[in-house]
C-alpha positions as CSV (number, residue, x, y, z in Angstrom):
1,X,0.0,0.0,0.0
2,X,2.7,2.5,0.5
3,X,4.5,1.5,-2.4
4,X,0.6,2.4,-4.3
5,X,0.7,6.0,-2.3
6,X,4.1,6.9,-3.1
7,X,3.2,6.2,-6.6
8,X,0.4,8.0,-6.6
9,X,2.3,10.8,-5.3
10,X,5.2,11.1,-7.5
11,X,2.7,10.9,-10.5
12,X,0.5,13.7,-9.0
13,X,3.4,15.8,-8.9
14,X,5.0,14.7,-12.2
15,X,5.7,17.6,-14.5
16,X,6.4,15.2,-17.6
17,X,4.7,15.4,-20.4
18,X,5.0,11.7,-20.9
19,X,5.6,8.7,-18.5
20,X,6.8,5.1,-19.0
21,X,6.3,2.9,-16.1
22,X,8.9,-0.4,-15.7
23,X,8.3,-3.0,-12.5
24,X,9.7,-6.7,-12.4
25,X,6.3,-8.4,-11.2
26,X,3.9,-9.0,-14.6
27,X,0.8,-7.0,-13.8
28,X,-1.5,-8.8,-16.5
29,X,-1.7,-12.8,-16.5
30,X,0.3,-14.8,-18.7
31,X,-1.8,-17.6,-19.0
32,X,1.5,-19.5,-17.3
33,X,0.9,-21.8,-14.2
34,X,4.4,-20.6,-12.8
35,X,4.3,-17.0,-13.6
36,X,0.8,-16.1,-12.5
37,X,1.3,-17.2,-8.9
38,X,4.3,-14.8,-9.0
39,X,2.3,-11.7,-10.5
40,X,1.7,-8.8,-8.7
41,X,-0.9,-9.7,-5.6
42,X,-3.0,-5.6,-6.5
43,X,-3.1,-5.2,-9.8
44,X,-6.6,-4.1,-10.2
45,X,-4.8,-1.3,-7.4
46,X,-2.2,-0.5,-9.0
47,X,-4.5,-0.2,-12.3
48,X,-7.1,2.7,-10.4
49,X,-4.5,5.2,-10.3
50,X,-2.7,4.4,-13.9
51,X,-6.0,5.2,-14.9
52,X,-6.5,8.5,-13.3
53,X,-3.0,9.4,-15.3
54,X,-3.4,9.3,-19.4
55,X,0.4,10.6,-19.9
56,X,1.1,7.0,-18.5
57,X,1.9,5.8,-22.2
58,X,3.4,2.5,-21.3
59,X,4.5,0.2,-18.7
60,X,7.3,-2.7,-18.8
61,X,7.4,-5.9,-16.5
62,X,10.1,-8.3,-16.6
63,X,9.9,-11.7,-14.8
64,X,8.1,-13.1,-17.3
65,X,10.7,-14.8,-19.7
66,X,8.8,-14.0,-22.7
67,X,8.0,-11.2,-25.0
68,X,4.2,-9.8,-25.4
69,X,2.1,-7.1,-25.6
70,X,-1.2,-6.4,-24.0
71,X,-3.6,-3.2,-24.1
72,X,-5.4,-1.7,-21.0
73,X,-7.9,1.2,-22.5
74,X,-5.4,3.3,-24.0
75,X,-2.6,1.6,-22.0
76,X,-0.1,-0.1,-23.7
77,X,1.7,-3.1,-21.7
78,X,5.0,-5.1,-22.5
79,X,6.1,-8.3,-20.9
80,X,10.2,-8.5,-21.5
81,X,12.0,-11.4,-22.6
82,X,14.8,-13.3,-21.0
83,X,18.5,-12.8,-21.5
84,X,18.1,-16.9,-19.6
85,X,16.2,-19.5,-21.0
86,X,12.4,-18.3,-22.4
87,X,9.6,-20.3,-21.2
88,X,8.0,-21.0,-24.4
89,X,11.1,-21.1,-26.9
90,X,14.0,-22.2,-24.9
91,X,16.9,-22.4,-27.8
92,X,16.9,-18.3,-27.8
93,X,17.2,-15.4,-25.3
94,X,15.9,-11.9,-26.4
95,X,15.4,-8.8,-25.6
96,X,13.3,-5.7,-26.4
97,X,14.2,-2.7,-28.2
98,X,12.1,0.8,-27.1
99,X,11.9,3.8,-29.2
100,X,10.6,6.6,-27.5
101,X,9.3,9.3,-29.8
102,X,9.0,13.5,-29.2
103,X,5.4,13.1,-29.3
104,X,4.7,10.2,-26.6
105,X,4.5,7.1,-29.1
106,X,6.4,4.1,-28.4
107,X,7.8,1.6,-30.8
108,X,9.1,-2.0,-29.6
109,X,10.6,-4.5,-31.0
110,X,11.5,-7.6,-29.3
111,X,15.7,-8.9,-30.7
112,X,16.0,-12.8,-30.7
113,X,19.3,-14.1,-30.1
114,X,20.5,-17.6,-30.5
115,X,21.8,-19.5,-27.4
116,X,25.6,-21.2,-27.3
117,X,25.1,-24.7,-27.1
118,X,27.1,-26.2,-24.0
C-alpha cells in the first residue's frame, strides 16, 4: 500500500509530459501456471491510479521470460524477454528494443538471439 501512495504521489506531482512505467512483477496474466502465482498480488490497485494518469503511455514488467504485448484502455503493456532460458522457446534469449518518440509514441521490438550450445 505505501508503495501504491508513493506512486500516486510522485505521478501527482510529475511535470512530464510523458511517463513510462517499468516494474519486475507481470501485472496482466500470462496464462503461465508458474508465472501467474508470482504476478503482482494488486493489480486491479495498481490499475485505479494508472488510470486517473493518461500521460502514462506504457508500462514494462520483466519476470516473465517472454515477450508480449497487452492493451489496457489506452494503456499499452510489454512483458520483457529473457536474456536466460524463455519459457515458451528455450533455444533463444531476447530482448526488447524501445523507441521513445517527441510526441509520446512508443515503438518496440522484441531482438532474438540464438543461445551457445554447451
Amino acid at each position: 500500500q505505501s508503495d501504491l501512495e508513493e506512486l500516486q504521489k510522485a505521478l501527482k506531482n510529475s511535470n512530464s509530459k510523458y511517463i513510462l512505467l517499468t516494474l519486475h512483477h507481470p501485472i496482466v496474466p500470462l496464462k503461465s501456471t508458474w508465472d501467474d502465482d508470482l504476478s503482482l498480488e494488486n493489480p486491479q490497485e495498481l490499475f485505479e491510479i494508472l488510470d486517473k494518469y493518461p500521460k502514462i503511455q506504457a508500462v514494462i514488467f520483466g519476470h516473465a521470460h517472454q515477450a508480449g504485448e497487452f492493451r489496457r484502455k489506452n494503456l499499452r503493456i510489454f512483458s520483457c524477454p529473457s536474456t536466460a532460458k524463455q519459457f515458451d522457446a528455450e533455444d533463444k534469449i531476447g530482448f526488447n528494443h524501445y523507441q521513445l518518440g517527441d510526441n509520446g509514441k512508443i515503438k518496440m521490438q522484441t531482438k532474438w538471439l540464438k543461445m551457445a550450445k554447451n
